[in-house]
DOBAGU-551272 format. One record per residue: residue in one letter; x, y, z of N, C-alpha, C, O in turn. Coordinates in steps of 0.02 Angstrom, whole numbers, plus 50000, padded with zeros to 5 digits. Layout:
N
AXYZXYZXYZXYZ
...
***
This chain:
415
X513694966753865514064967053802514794968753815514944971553868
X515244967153773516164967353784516034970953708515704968453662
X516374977353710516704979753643517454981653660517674984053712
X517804979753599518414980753594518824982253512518934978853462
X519014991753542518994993753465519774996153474520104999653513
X519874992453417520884995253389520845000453335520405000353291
X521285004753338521505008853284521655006553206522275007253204
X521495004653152521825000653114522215006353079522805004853072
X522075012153057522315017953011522015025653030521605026053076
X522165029953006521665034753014520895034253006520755030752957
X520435036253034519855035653035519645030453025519085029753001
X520105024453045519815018453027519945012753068520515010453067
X519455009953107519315004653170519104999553169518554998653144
X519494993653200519404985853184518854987453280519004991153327
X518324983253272517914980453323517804975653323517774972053274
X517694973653393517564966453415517114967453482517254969853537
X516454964453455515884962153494515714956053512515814950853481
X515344957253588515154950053603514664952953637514694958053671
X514024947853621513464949753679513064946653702512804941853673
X512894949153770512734945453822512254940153813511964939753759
X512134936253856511334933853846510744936353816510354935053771
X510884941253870510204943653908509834946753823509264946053802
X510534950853785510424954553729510054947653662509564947853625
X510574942853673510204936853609509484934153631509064931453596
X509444935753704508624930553700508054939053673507564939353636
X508314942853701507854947053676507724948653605507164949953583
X508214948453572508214947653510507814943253451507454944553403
X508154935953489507764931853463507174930953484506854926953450
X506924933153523505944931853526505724937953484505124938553472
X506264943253455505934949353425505754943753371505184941753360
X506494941053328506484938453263505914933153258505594932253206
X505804929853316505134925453300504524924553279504164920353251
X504524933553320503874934553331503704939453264503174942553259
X504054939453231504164941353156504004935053116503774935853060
X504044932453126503904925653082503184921253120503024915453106
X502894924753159502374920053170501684920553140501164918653167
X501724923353082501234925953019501284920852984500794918552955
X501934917952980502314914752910501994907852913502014904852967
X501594904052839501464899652833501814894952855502424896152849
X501644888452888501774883152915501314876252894500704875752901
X501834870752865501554866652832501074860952874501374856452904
X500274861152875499964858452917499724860252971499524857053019
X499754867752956499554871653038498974878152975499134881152923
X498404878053012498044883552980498604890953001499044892053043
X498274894552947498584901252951498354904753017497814905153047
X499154908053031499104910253125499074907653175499104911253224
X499024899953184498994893953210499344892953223499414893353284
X499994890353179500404884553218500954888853283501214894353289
X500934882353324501324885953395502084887053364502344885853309
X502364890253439502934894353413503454887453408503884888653366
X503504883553425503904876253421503874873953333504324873653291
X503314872853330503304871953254503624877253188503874875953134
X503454884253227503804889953179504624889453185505064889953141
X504674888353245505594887553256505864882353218506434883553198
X505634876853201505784872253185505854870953106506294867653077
X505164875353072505034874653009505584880652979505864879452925
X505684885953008506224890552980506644892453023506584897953050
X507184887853038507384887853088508104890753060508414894853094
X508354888552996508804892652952508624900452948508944905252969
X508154900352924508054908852919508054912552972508174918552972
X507934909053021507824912753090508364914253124508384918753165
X508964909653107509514911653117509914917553102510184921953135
X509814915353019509924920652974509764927252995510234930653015
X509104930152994508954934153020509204937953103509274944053111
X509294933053154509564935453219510184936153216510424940253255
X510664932453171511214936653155511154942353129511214947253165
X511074942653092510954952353063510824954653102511234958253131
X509934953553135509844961053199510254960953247510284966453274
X510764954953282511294957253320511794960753295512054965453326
X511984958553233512674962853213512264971053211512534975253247
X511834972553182511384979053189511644982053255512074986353260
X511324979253301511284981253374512074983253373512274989153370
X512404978753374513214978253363513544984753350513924987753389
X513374986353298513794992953246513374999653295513755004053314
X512665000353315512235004853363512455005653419512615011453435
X512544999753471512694999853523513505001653538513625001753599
X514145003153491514625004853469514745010653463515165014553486
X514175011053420514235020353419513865025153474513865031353475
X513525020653523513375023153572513655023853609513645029353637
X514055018553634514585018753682515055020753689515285023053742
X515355020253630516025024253628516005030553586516495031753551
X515415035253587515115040353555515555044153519515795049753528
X515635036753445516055037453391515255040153318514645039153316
X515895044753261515345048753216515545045053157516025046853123
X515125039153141515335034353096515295038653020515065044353017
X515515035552969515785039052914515625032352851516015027752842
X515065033152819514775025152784514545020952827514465021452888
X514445016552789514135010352828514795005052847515365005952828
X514605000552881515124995152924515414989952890515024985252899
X515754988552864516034982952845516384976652895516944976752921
X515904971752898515534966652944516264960252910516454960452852
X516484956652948517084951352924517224944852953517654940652942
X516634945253005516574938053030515744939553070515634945553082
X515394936353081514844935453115514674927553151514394923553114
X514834925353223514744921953247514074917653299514204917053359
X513564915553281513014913753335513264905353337513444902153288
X513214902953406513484897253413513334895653487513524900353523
X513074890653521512994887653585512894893853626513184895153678
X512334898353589512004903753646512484909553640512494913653686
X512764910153605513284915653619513554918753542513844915153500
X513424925053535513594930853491514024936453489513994941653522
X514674933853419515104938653428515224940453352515084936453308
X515514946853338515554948253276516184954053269516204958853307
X516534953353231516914958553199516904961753159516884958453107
X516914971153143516784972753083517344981553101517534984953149
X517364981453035517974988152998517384993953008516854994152977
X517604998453057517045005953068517545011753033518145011153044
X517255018252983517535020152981517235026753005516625027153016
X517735032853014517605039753059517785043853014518145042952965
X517435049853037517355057253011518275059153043518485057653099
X518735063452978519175064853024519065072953055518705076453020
X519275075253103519035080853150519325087553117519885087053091
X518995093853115519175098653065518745105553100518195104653127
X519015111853097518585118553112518315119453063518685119853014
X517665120053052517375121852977517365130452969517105133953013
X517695133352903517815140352900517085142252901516565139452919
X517245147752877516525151452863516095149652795516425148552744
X515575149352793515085146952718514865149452689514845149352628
X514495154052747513695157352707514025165052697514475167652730
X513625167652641513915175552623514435174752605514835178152638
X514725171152558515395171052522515085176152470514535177152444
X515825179252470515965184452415516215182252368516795180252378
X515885181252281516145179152220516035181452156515485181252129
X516515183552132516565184352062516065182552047515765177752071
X515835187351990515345186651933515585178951868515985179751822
X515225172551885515665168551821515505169051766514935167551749
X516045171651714515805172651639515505167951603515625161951609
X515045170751560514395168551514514695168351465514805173551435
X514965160951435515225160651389514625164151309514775166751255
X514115162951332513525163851268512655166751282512345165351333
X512465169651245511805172651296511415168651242511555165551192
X510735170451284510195164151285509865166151187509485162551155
X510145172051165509595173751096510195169651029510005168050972
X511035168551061511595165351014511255159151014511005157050961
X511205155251082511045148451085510385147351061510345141751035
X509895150351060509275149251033509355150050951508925146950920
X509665152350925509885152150862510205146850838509955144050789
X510845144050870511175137050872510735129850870510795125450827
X510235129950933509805124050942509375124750897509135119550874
X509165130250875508545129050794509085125450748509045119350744
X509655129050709509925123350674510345117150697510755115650654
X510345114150737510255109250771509765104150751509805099050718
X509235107250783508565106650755508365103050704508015098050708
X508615106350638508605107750598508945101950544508685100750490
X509515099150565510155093550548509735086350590509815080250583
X509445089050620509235081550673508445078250634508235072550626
X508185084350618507475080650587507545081450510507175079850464
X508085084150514508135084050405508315075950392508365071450434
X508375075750323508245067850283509045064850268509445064950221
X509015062150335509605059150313509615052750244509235047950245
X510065053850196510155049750156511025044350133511525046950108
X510965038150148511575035350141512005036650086511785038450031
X512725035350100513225037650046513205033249975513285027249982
X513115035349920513015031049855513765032149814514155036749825
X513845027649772514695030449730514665037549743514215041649741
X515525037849761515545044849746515405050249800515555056149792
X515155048149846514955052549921515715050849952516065045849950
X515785055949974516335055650033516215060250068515825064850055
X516605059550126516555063450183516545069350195517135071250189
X516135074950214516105080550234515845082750308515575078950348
X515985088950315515775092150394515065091250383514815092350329
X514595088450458513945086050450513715080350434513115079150436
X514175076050417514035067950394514055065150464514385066650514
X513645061250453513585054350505514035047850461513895045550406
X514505046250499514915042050494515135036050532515315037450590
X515175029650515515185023850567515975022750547516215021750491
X516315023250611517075020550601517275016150634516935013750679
X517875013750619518325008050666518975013350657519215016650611
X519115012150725520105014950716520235013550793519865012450842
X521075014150781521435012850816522055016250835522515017050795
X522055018050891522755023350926523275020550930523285014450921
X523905024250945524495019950919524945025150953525055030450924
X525235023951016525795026751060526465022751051526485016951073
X527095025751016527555022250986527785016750975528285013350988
X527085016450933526975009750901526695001750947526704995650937
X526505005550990525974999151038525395003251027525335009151011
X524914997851043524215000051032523855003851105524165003651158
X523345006451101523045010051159522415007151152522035006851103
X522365004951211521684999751192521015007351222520485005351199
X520915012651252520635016851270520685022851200520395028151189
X521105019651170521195026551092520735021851039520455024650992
X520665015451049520315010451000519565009451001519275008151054
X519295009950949518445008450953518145006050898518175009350846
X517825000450901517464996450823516884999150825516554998450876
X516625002850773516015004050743515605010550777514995011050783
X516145015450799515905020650825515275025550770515385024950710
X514685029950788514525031450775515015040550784515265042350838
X515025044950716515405052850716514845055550659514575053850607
X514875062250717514455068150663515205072950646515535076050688
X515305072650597516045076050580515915081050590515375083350572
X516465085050630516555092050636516165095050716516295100750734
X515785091250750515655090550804516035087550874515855089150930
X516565083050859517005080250891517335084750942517385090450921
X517565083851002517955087951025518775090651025519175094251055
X518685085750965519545085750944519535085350858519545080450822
X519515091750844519545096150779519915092050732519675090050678
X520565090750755521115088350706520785080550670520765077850615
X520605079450729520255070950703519975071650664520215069650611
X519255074950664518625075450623518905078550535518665076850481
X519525083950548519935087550500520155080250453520025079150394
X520435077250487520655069750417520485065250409520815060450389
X519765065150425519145061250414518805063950332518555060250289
X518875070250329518755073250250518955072150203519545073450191
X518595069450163518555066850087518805057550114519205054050084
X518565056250152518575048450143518035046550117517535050050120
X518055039450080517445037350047517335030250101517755029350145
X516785025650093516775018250126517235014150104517385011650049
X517395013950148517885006150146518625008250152519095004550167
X518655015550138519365019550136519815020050214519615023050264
X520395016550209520755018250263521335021550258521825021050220
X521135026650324521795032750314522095032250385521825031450440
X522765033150368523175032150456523355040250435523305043550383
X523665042150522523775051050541523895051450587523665047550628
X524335056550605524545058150679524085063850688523755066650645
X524115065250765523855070050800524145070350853524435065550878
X524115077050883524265077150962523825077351016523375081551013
X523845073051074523205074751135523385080751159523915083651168
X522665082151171522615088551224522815089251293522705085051336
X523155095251302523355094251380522885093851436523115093651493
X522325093651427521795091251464521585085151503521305084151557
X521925079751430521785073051435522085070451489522195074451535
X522315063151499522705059351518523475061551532523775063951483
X523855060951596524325065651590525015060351576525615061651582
X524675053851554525065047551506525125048951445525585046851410
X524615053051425524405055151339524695062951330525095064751287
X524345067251387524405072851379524935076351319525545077051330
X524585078351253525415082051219525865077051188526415077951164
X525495071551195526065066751134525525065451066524925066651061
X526045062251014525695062050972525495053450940525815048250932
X524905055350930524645046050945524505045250846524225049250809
X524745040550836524535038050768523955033650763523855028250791
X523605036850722522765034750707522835030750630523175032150581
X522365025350640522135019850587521625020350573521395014950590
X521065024350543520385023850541520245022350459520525023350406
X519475018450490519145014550397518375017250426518135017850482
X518225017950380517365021250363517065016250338517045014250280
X516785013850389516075008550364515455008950344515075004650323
X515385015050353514585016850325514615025150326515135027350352
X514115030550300514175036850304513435037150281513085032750256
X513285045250300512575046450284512645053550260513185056250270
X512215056550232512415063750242511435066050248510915063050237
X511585071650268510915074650303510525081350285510665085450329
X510185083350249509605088350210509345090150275509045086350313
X509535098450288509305100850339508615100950321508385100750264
X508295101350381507395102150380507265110550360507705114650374
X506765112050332506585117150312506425121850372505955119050399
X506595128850413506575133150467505885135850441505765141550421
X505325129050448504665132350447504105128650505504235127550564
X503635127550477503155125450522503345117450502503295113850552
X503505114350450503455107050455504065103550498504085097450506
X504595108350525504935108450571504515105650643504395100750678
X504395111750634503955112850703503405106250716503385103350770
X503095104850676502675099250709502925091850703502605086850720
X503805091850667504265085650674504285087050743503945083350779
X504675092650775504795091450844504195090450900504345087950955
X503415092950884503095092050939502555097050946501985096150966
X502835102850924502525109350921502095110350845502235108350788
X501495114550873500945118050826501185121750764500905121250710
X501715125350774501865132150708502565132950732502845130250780
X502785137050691503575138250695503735142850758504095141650806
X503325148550741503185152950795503045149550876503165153450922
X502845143850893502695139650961503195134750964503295131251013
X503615134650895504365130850904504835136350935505215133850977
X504895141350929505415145850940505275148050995505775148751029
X504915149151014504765151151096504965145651133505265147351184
X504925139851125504865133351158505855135651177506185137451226
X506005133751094506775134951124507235140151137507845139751139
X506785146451150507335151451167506975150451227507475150051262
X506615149951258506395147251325506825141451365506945140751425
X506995138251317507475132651338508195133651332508625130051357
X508315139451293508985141451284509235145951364509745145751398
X508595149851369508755153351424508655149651485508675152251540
X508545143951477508505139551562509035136751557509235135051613
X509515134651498509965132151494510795135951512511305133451534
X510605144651486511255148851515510795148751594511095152951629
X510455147051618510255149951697510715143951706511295145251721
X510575138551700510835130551726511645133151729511995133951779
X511865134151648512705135651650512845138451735513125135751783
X512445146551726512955150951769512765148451840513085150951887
X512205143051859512345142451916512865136051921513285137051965
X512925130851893513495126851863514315130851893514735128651931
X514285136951859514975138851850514965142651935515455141751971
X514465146051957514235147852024514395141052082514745142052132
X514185136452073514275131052113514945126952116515165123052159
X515255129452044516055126752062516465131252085517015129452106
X516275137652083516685142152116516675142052199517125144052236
X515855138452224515725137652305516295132052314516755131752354
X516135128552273516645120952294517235122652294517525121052346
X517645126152245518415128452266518375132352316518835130352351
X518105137352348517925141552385518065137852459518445140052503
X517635131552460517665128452513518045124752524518175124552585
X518365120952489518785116652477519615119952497520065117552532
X519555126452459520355129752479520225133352543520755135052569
X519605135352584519695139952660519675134252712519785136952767
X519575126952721519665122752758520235117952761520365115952704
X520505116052793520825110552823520775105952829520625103952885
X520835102752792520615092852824520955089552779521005089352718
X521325085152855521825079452832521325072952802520895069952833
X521495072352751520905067852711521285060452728521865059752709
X520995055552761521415048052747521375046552684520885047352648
X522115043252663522315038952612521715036052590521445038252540
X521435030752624520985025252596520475029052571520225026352522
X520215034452585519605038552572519745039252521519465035752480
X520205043852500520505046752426520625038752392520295037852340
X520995033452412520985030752365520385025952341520465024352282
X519945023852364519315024852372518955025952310518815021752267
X518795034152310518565038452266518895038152200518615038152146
X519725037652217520095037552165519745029952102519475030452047
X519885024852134519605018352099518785020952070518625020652011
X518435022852113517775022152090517805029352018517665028251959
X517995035052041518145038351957518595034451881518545034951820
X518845032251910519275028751860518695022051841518845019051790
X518185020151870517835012851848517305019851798517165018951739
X517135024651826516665029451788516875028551731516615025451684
X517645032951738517905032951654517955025651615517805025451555
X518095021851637517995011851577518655014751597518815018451550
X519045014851634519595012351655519835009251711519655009651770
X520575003651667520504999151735521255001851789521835002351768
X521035003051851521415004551905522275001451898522815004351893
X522104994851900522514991051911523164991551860523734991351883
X523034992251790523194993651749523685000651728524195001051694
X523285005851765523325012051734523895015951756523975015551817
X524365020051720524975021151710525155027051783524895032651784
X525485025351822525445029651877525535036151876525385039251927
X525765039351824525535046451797524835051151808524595056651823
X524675041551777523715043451763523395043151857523055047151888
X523635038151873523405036951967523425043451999522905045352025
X523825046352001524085052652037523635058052001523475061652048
X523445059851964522735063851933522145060651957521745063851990
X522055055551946521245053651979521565052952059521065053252094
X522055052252097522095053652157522015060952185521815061952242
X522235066252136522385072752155521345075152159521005079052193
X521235071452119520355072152095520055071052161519695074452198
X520315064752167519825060552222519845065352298519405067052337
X520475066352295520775070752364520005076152371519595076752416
X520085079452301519645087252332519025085052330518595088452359
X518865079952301517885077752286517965073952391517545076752425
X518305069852424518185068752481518175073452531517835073552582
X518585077552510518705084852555518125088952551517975092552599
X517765088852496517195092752493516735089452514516275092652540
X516665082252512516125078552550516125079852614515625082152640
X516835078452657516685079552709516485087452745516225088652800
X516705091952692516645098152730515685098552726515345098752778
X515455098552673514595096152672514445094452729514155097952771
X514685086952739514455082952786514325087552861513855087152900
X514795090852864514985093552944514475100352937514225102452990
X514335103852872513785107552869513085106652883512655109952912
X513125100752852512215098352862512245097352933511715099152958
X512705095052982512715092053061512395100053069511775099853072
X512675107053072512395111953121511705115253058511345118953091
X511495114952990511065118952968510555112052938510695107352901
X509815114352978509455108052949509095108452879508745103952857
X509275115752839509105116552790509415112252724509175109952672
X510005112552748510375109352718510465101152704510785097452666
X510065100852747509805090352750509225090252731508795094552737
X509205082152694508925079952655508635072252693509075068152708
X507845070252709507885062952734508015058052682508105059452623
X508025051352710508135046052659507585046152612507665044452553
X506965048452641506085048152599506245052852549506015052252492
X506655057852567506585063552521507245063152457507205065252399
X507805059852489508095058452423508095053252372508425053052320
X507475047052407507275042352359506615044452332506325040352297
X506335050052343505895055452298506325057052235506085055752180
X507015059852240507505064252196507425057452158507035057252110
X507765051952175508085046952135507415045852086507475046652025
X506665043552120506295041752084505965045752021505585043751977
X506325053652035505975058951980506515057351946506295053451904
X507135057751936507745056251898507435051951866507105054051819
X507425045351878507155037251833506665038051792506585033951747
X506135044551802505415043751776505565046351715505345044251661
X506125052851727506255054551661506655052851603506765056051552
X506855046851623507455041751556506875036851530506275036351547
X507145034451499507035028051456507025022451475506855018151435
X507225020251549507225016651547506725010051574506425011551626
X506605004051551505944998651533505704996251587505114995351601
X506434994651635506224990651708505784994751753505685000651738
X505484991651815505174994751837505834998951905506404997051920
X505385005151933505775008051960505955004152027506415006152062
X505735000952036505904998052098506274991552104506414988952158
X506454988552031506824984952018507484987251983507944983351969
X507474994651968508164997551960508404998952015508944996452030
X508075003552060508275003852129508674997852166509264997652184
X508284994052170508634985552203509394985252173509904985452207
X509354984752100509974984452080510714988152082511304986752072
X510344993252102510894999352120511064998552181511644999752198
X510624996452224510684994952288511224987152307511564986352358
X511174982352250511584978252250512074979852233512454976852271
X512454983752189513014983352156513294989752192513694993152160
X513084992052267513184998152294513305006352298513565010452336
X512825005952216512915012652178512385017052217512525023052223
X511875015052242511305018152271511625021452338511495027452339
X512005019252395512535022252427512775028452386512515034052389
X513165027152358513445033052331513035039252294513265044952290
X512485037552272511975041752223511685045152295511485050952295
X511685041252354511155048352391511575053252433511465058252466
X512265048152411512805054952471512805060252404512615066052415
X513025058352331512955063552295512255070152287512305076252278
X511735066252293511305069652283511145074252365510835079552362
X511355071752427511205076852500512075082552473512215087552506
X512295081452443512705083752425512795091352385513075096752395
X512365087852331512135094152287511615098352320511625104352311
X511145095652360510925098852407510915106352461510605111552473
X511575101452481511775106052545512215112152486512225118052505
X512505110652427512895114252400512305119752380512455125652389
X511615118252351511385123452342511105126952390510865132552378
X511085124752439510935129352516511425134752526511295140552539
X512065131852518512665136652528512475142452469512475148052495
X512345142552404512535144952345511925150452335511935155552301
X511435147952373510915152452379511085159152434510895164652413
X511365159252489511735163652508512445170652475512605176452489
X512625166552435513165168952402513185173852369512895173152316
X513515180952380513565187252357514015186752286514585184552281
X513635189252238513955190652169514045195452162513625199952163
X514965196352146515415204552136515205203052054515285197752025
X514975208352030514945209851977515725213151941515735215051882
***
C-alpha cells in the first residue's frame, strides 16, 4: 500500500491511497464469496460456479469491492500513521480500474489538549425556581383548561386570557417584512405566550378583526432583532374559549385515573420528578460551563462552523441568508457545544464508565421512538435518519449526555 497524507487545515487531512495487489485479490475473493448464496439465473440454489456468479453480478461486485477497499483504506491509515480520527471520512474520488485501487478522502482529527480535572467538582447549589407542592397545583389547573369544554366564538365573543385562537400576522422591521416574525394560521392560548406584550393586544379582538402594534424583542432573541421594535399585523381567524373541567373525579377519569384522589398523587408525583429533572438540568449546565471554562482547546474553524450551520437548520433558519450579527451568536454557540464535545470525547478515552457501545445507544434511540407517536416502523425511521445523517449526530449527542452524567454524578453540592 502507498499512503500519502497533506495537511489541508487544522485537524484536517487530504489522503491518498493506493493498494497493492496482493490487498485487491484478497478482497475480492472476500466480496465473492459473499455473494455465492445469491440466486443465479439457471443454476439451482448454491450451485452455480463462481464464473457464473462473477458474471451475473458483476456490477455489484464491483460496487461492493470498492467500498471494502476504501474501508480498508480509511483503517489501514489510521493504523499507520497512528492518527485519532474525529467523524467519519469524507471519501472524493474512488478508483478500481485494470487491477489497481486508489482512492482519496478528507480525514478529520481530534485537536491535542491537557484535560483539567472532572471528577469532584465543587458547585453551587442551582436555585429551584418552584417546589414540587406550587407545580402540582399549576398542572391540576392545567389539567383542568385542557379537558374542560371548549366552545367556539359566536357574535360577540372576543378575545380573552385562556382563549384558543387561530391567527395570521406579520412582523415588520422598518417597514420590510421578516419572513421568521410571519406565520399563517398559527394556533395561541392567550396569555401563555412567551412574550406578554403580544398576547396583551390580542385582547378584545373579535374574528375577522385586524389590529397592527408595535412591540419590542427581547434581548434574548436574535441579536439582528434584539431590543428593536417590530410592527405587528395580526387578524383572528377563528377563537374558542374553554369551561374549565370540574377539580373532581370526572376530571380524573378524563385523564386516565380512577378518583380525584389517584389523579393527584399521579401529579404531584410527576411534579416532583419534574423539579428532580429541573435541578439536575440546571446541575448539568453548571458541569458543562465548569468544563468548558477549566480547559483549553483550540477548536478548528470548520468544526465550529459546522455546528454553527447545523443549529441554525434546527432553528428554520437559513445560514446563507442570515444577518452576520445573527452568524457570530450561533458561531459563539457552536464554539462551546464543540469544545464540550471534544472535552467528553477525551474523557470517555481514559474512564470506561463513561462509554456507551453502538448496541447500547441504538437501545437509547429505540426507547426514545417507542415513546412518540410516531406510525413508521422503527427501523424505517432509523434508516432515514441514517440517510439524511442525523443518526451520526443523535449518538454523539446521546454518548454525550452520557459521559456528562458520569461526570455529574461525582459532583459536590455547596449548599
Amino acid at each position: 500500500m502507498e499512503i500519502e497524507v497533506k495537511e489541508l487545515d487544522q485537524c484536517k487531512l487530504s489522503v491518498n491511497y493506493i493498494a497493492n495487489a496482493e490487498e485487491i485479490f484478497n478482497k475480492r475473493n472476500e466480496v465473492i464469496n459473499a455473494f455465492k448464496k445469491a440466486p443465479v439465473p439457471g443454476f439451482r440454489k448454491d450451485k452455480a460456479p463462481v464464473d457464473a456468479i462473477r458474471m451475473h453480478y458483476r456490477t455489484q461486485i464491483e460496487d461492493s469491492l470498492k467500498r471494502a477497499l476504501a474501508e480498508d483504506a480509511y483503517h489501514n491509515t489510521l493504523f499507520e500513521k497512528k492518527i485519532k480520527p474525529h467523524g467519519a471520512p469524507r471519501f472524493n474520488e474512488m478508483l478500481l480500474a485494470d487491477g489497481k485501487f486508489s482512492c482519496e478522502f478528507e480525514l478529520y482529527t481530534k485537536p491535542e489538549f491537557e484535560l483539567a480535572p472532572y471528577q469532584n467538582l465543587e458547585l453551587p447549589k442551582p436555585h429551584e425556581p418552584q417546589d414540587a407542592t406550587v407545580l402540582c397545583e399549576k398542572m391540576l389547573q392545567d389539567l383542568r383548561v385542557r379537558f374542560g369544554e371548549a366552545v367556539p366564538y359566536v357574535d360577540g365573543d372576543f378575545v380573552q386570557s385562556g382563549d384558543n385562537v387561530i391567527l395570521d400576522y406579520e412582523g415588520f422591521l422598518d417597514g420590510i417584512k421578516v419572513d421568521n416574525l410571519s406565520v399563517t394560521g398559527e394556533m395561541v392560548t392567550v396569555g401563555s405566550s412567551n412574550l406578554k406584550e403580544f398576547d396583551d393586544n390580542l385582547l378584545g379582538m373579535t374574528v375577522g378583526e385586524t389590529r397592527e402594534f408595535d412591540l419590542t424583542v427581547p434581548e434574548n432573541g436574535l441579536p439582528s432583532l434584539s431590543g428593536k421594535t417590530i410592527h405587528i399585523k395580526a387578524t383572528v381567524n377563528m377563537g374558542s374559549k374553554s369551561t374549565p373541567c370540574a377539580l373532581d373525579d370526572t376530571l380524573a377519569i378524563k385523564v386516565g385515573k380512577k378518583d380525584y384522589n389517584e389523579l393527584r398523587e399521579f401529579v404531584h408525583a410527576t411534579a416532583g420528578a419534574q423539579v428532580l429533572n429541573a435541578f439536575k438540568t440546571a446541575l448539568t449546565e453548571a458541569v458543562s460551563k465548569k468544563l468548558i471554562d477549566s480547559n483549553k482547546v483550540d477548536v478548528p474553524n470548520w468544526m465550529t462552523l459546522s455546528e454553527a450551520q447545523y443549529l441554525t437548520h434546527q432553528s428554520k433558519l437559513d445560514w446563507i441568508t442570515l444577518p452576520d450579527l445573527d452568524k457570530e451568536k450561533f458561531m459563539e454557540l457552536a464554539q462551546q457545544n464543540v469544545k464540550l464535545a471534544l472535552i467528553l470525547d477525551k474523557i470517555r478515552e481514559t474512564e470506561p464508565e463513561a462509554q456507551l457501545s453502538d448496541q447500547e445507544v441504538f437501545e437509547v434511540i429505540k426507547q426514545n421512538l417507542a415513546q412518540t407517536n410516531v406510525k413508521t416502523s422503527l427501523d424505517d425511521v432509523i434508516k432515514e435518519m441514517n440517510r439524511t445523517g442525523y443518526l451520526q449526530i443523535l449518538f454523539s449527542r446521546i454518548r454525550d449526555e452520557h459521559a456528562l452524567d458520569f461526570i455529574v454524578k461525582t459532583v459536590r453540592v455547596i449548599e
